[in-house]
C-alpha positions in Angstrom: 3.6 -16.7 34.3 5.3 -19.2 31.7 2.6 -21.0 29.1 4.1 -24.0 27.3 1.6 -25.3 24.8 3.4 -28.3 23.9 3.2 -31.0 20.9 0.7 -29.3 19.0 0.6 -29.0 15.2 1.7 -25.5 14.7 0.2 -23.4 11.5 1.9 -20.2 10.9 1.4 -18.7 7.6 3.9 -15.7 8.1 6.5 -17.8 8.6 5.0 -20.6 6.5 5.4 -23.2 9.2 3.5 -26.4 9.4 4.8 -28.4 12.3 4.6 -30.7 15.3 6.1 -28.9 18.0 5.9 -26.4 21.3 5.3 -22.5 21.8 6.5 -20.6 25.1 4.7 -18.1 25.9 6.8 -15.9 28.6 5.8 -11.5 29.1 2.5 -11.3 26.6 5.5 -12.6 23.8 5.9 -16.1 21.9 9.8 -16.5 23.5 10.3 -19.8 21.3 9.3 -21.8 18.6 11.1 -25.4 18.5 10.3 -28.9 18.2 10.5 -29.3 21.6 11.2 -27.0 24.5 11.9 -27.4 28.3 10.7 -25.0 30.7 10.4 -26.0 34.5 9.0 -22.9 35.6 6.3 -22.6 32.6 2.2 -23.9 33.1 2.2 -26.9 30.6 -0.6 -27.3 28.2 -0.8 -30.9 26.4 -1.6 -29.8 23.1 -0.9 -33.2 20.8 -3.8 -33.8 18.3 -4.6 -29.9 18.4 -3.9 -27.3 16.0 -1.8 -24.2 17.2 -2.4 -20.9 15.2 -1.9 -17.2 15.1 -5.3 -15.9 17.1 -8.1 -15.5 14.5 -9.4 -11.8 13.7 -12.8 -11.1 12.4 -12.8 -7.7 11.0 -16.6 -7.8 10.5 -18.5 -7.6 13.7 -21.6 -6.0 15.1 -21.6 -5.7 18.5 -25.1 -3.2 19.0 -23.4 -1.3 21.6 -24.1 1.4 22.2 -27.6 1.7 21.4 -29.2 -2.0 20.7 -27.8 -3.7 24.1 -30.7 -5.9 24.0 -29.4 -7.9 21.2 -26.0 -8.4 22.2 -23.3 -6.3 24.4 -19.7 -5.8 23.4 -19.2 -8.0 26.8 -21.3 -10.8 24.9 -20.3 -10.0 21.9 -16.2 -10.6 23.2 -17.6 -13.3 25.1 -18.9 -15.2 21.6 -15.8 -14.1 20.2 -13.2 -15.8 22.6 -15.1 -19.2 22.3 -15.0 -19.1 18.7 -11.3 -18.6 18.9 -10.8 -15.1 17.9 -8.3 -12.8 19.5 -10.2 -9.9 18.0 -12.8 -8.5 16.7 -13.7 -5.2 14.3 -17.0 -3.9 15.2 -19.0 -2.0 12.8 -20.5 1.4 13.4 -24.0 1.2 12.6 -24.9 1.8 16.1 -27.1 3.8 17.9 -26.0 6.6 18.1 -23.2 5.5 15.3 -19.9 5.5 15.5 -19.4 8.9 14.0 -17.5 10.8 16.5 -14.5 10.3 18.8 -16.7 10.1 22.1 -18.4 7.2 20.5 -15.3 5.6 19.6 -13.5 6.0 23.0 -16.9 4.6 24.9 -16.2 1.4 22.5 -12.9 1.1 24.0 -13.4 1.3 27.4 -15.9 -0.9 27.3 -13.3 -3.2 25.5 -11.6 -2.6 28.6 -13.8 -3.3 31.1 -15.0 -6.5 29.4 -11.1 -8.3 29.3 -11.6 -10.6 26.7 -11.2 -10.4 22.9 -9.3 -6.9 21.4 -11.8 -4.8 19.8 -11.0 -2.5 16.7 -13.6 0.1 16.0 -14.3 0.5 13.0 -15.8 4.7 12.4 -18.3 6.2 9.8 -17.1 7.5 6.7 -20.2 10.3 7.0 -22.0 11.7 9.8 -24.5 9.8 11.1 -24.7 7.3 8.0 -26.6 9.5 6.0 -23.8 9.9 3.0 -24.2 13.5 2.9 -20.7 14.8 4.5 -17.5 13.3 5.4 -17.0 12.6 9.5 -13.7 13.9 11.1 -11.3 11.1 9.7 -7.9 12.4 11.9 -10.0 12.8 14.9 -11.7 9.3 14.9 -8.1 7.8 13.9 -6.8 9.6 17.0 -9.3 8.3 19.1 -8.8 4.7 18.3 -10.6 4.2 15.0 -8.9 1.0 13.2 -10.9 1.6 10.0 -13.4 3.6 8.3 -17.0 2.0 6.9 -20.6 3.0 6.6 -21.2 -0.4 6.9 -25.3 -1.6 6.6 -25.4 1.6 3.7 -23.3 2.1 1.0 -21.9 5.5 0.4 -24.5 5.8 -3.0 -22.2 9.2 -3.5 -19.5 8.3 -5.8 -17.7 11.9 -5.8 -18.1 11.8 -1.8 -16.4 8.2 -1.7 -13.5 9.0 -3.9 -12.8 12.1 -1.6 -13.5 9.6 1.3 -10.7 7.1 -0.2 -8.5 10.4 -1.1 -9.0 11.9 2.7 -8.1 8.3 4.3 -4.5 7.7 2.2 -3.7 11.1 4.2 -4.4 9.0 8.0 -3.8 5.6 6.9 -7.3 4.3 7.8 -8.7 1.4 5.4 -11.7 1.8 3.7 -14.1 -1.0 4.4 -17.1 -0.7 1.4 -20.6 -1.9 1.9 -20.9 -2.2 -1.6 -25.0 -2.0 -2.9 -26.7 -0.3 -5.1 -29.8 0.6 -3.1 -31.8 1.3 -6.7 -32.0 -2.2 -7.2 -31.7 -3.6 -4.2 -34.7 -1.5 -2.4 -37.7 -3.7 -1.2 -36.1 -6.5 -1.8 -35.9 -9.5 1.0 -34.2 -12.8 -0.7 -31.9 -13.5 -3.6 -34.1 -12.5 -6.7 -34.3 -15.9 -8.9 -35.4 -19.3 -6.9 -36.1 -18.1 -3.7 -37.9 -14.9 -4.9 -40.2 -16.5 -7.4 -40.9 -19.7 -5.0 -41.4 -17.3 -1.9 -43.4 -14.7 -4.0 -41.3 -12.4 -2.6 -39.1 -9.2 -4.0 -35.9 -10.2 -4.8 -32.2 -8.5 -4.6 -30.2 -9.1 -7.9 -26.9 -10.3 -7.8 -26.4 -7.2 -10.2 -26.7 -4.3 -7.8 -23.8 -5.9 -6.2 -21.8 -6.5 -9.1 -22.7 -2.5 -9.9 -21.6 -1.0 -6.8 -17.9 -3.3 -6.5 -16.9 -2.2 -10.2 -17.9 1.2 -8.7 -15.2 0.7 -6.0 -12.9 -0.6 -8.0 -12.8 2.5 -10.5 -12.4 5.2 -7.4 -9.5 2.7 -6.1 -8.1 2.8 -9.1 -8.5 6.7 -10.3 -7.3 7.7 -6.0 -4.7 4.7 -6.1 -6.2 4.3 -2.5 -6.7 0.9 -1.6 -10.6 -0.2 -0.8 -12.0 -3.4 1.2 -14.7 -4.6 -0.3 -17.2 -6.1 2.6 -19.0 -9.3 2.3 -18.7 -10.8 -1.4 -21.4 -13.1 -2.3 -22.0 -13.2 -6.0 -19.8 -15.2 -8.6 -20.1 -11.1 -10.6 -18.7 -9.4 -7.7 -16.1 -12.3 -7.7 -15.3 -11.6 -11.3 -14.5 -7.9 -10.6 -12.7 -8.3 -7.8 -10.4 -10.8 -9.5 -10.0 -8.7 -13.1 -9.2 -5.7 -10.7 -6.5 -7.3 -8.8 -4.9 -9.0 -12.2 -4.6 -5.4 -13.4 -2.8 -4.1 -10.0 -6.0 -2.4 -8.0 -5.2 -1.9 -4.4 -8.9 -3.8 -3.7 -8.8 -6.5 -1.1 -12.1 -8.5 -0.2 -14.1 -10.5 2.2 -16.4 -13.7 2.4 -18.5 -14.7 5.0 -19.2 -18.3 6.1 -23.0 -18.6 5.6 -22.1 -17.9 1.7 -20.0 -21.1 1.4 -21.7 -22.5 3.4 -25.6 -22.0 2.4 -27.3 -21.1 -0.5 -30.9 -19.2 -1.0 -32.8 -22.6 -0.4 -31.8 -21.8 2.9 -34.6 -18.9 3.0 -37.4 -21.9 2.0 -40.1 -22.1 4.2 -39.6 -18.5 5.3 -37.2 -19.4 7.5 -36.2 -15.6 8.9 -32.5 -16.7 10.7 -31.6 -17.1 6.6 -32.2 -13.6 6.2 -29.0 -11.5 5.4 -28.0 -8.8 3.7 -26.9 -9.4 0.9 -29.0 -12.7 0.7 -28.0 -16.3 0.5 -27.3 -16.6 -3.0 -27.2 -19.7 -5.5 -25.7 -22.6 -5.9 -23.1 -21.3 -8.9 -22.6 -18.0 -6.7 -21.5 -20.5 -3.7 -19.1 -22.4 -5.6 -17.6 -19.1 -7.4 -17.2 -17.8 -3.3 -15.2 -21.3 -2.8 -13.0 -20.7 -5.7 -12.2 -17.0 -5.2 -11.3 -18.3 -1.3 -8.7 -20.6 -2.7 -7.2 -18.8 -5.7 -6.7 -15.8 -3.6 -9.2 -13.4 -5.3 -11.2 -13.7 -1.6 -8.3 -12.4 0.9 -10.9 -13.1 4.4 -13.0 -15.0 6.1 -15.5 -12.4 8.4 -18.4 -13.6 10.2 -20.9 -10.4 10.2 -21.9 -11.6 13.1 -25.2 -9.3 13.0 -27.5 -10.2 16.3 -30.7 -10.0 16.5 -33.3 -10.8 19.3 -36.0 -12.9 18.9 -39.1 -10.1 18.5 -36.9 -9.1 15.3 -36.9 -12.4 13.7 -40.3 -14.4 14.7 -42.3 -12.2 12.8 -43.4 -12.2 8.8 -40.2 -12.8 6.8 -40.8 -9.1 4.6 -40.8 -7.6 8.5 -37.8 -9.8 9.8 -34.2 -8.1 10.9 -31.3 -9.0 8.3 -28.6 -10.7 9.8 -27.1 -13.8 11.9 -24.7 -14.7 14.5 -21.5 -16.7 13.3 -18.6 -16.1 15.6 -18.7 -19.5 17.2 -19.2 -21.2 14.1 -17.2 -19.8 11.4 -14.1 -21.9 12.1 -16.1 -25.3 11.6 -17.2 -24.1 8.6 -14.7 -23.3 7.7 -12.6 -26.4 8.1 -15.6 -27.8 6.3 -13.6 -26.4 3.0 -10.5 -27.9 4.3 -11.8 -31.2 4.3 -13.5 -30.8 0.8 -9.7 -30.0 -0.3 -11.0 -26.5 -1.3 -8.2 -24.8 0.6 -5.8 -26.2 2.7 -5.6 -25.6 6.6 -3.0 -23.1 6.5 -5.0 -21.0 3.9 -7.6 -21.4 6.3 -5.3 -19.7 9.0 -4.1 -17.1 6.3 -8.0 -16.0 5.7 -8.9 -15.7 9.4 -6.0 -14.1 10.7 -3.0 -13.3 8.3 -4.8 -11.6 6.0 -7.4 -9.3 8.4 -4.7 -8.1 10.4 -2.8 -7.1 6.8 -6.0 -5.6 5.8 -6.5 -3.7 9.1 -2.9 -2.6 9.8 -2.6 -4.6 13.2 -0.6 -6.2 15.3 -1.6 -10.0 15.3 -1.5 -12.6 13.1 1.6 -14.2 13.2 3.8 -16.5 16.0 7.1 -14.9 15.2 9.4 -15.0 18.3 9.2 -11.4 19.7 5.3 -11.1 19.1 2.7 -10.6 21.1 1.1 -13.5 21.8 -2.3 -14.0 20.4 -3.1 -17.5 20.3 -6.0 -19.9 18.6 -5.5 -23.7 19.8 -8.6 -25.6 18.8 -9.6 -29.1 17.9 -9.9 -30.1 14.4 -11.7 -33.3 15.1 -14.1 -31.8 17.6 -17.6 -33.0 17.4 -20.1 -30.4 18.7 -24.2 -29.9 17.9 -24.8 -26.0 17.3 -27.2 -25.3 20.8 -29.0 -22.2 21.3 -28.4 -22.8 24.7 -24.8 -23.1 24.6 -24.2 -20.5 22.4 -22.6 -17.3 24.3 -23.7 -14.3 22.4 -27.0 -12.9 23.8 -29.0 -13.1 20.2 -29.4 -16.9 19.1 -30.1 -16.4 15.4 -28.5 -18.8 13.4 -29.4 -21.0 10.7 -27.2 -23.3 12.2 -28.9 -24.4 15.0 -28.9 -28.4 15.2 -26.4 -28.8 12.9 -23.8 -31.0 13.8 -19.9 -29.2 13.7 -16.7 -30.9 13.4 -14.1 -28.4 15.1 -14.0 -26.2 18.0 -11.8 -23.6 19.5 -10.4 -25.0 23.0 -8.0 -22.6 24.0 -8.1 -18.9 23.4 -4.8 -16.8 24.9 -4.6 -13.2 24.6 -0.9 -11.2 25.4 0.1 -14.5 26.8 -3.2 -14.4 29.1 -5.8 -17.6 28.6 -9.1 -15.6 28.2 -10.9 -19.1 27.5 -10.6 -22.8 27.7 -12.6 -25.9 26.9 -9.7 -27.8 28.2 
């Protein structure tokens, strides 16, 4: 069947279009990009007052399957995914068992399969069994289906076994995604160590054990000329690195999540558990430096770490609680949040949550080139929506932003030409 999505205001990065106009969608392909098309025999979809963009991709995902089913299911997990408008996901491999070998890859995949909604990119171990002790079988996971390599919740702390790590994956073309903390100072530690560690008289994380462990990264990048990813940026240091290494021609890309634009450590006050994240909430200067690396480019993406968690893991003492929240049905409002404070513009918005991760990852997607498949975000800028657990499609419902009020919502999510989900 023939989609039209007509009068929409398309946003294409790779082709740097900004436009009012009409998409047909004919075969899983975009057919046609024009200001206006006819097409008797296509299913018209109204789409004036909506933005049109290349489907998002969130290359930081935990979907706890297998293993931790009780706090979310890739089924759930896809499910979240689709109404946040992302066409794809990249799930992390700190499962149980982990994502180490290629039967746990291929079970990944088939369940993919079997759910029908949002693609899902595995993302493998660098070592067995996360324990940093020996590399996994890179050409065997890649075979299987792996999209990327990361021991994602641990860093490698090894830095002769992650150069060989970066050396091995040049050889299969698998991106290195770093988790990048130095455990020495980090151990023990539950909130940002300044405000929210001397007001909650807890052990705090210092900004510099993630500054430490990036310049790290940066060094084996630069001595294998293999290029790294550096996973979930929060500190205006880390910032600093990433941008001196990339001024000096370092293959290192890096990512952002929304809850570090979007919050700071105050966030944690009143030992308030669904603020807990790894690395914390950070300051008010780190949160600003995040916004400016986003729009001068040092940031390349936008990736939720959507990290569920059920309730028996977060209604507990704060030192006890789980680290980690659920943001794949939130990101995009947040984000537009920085299109409206003129941080970035829209179209860097679309460049940081699909553009760019499908660069990073090597994928198809991210683009509406004639010829493509067609991956599709449509979703309304001026939505107004109140974050409700109840409404909320992932099985784990810890968020710091419950109650808030959202302006912006996916409404139409098309995957290969096929609507997998619609508010319309």
């Amino acid at each position: 069947m023939k989609i039209l999505l007509k009068g929409g205001r398309i946003v294409d990065p790779s082709q740097k279009l900004d436009l009012i106009g009409d998409i047909l969608i004919s075969s899983q392909k975009i057919e046609a990009i024009s200001p206006n098309i006819s097409a008797e025999d296509a299913k018209i979809i109204d789409c004036q007052g909506l933005v049109v963009c290349p489907g998002f991709i969130d290359m930081h995902v935990h979907l706890r399957e297998p293993g931790e089913e009780w706090k979310e299911t890739i089924e759930t997990g896809t499910k979240a995914a689709v109404a946040g408008g992302f066409t794809a996901v990249a799930c992390m491999p700190n499962t149980k068992p982990p994502n180490d070998n290629a039967e746990v890859t291929r079970f990944i995949l088939k369940k993919a399969e079997e759910a029908g909604r949002a693609r899902v990119y595995p993302v493998a171990c660098i070592t067995k069994g996360q324990k940093g002790e020996s590399l996994t079988e890179f050409g065997e996971l890649k075979e299987a289906g792996a999209a990327a390599l990361s021991d994602d919740g641990f860093p490698v702390s090894d830095a002769y076994l992650m150069r060989l790590a970066l050396e091995y994956a040049k050889n299969f073309d698998l991106p290195i995604i770093s988790h990048a903390e130095e455990l020495s100072l980090s151990k023990g530690g539950h909130v940002n160590e300044g405000l929210a560690s001397s007001k909650l008289g807890l052990k705090g994380v210092p900004a510099e054990g993630e500054a430490i462990a990036i310049f790290r990264e940066v060094m084996l990048s630069k001595l294998t000329g293999t290029p790294i990813h550096i996973a979930h940026v929060s500190t205006r240091e880390g910032v600093e690195i990433i941008r001196r290494a990339k001024e000096e021609g370092i293959p290192v890309t890096a990512e952002t999540a929304p809850h570090y634009f979007s919050l700071t450590e105050e966030a944690t006050f009143g030992y308030n558990t669904n603020a807990k994240v790894n690395p914390p909430l950070r300051s008010e200067l780190d949160r600003e430096a995040i916004k400016e690396a986003l729009a001068d480019g040092t940031l390349d993406a936008i990736a939720t770490d959507h990290a569920p968690h059920s309730p028996l893991e977060k209604l507990c003492e704060f030192e006890k609680a789980a680290c980690g929240l659920i943001g794949l049905e939130t990101a995009l409002p947040l984000g537009l949040r920085l299109v409206k404070e003129k941080v970035i513009s829209l179209s860097r918005l679309v460049e940081l949550m699909s553009c760019n991760p499908a660069r990073i990852l090597g994928i198809d997607g991210g683009t509406l080139k004639p010829g493509h498949t067609a991956d599709i975000t449509v979703f309304d800028p001026e939505k107004i929506w109140v974050v409700d657990e109840k409404a909320l499609h992932s099985k784990s419902k810890n968020s710091p932003f419950l109650g808030w009020e959202m302006k912006g919502q996916a409404v139409l999510t098309i995957i290969s030409g096929k609507i997998v989900f619609s508010r319309l």
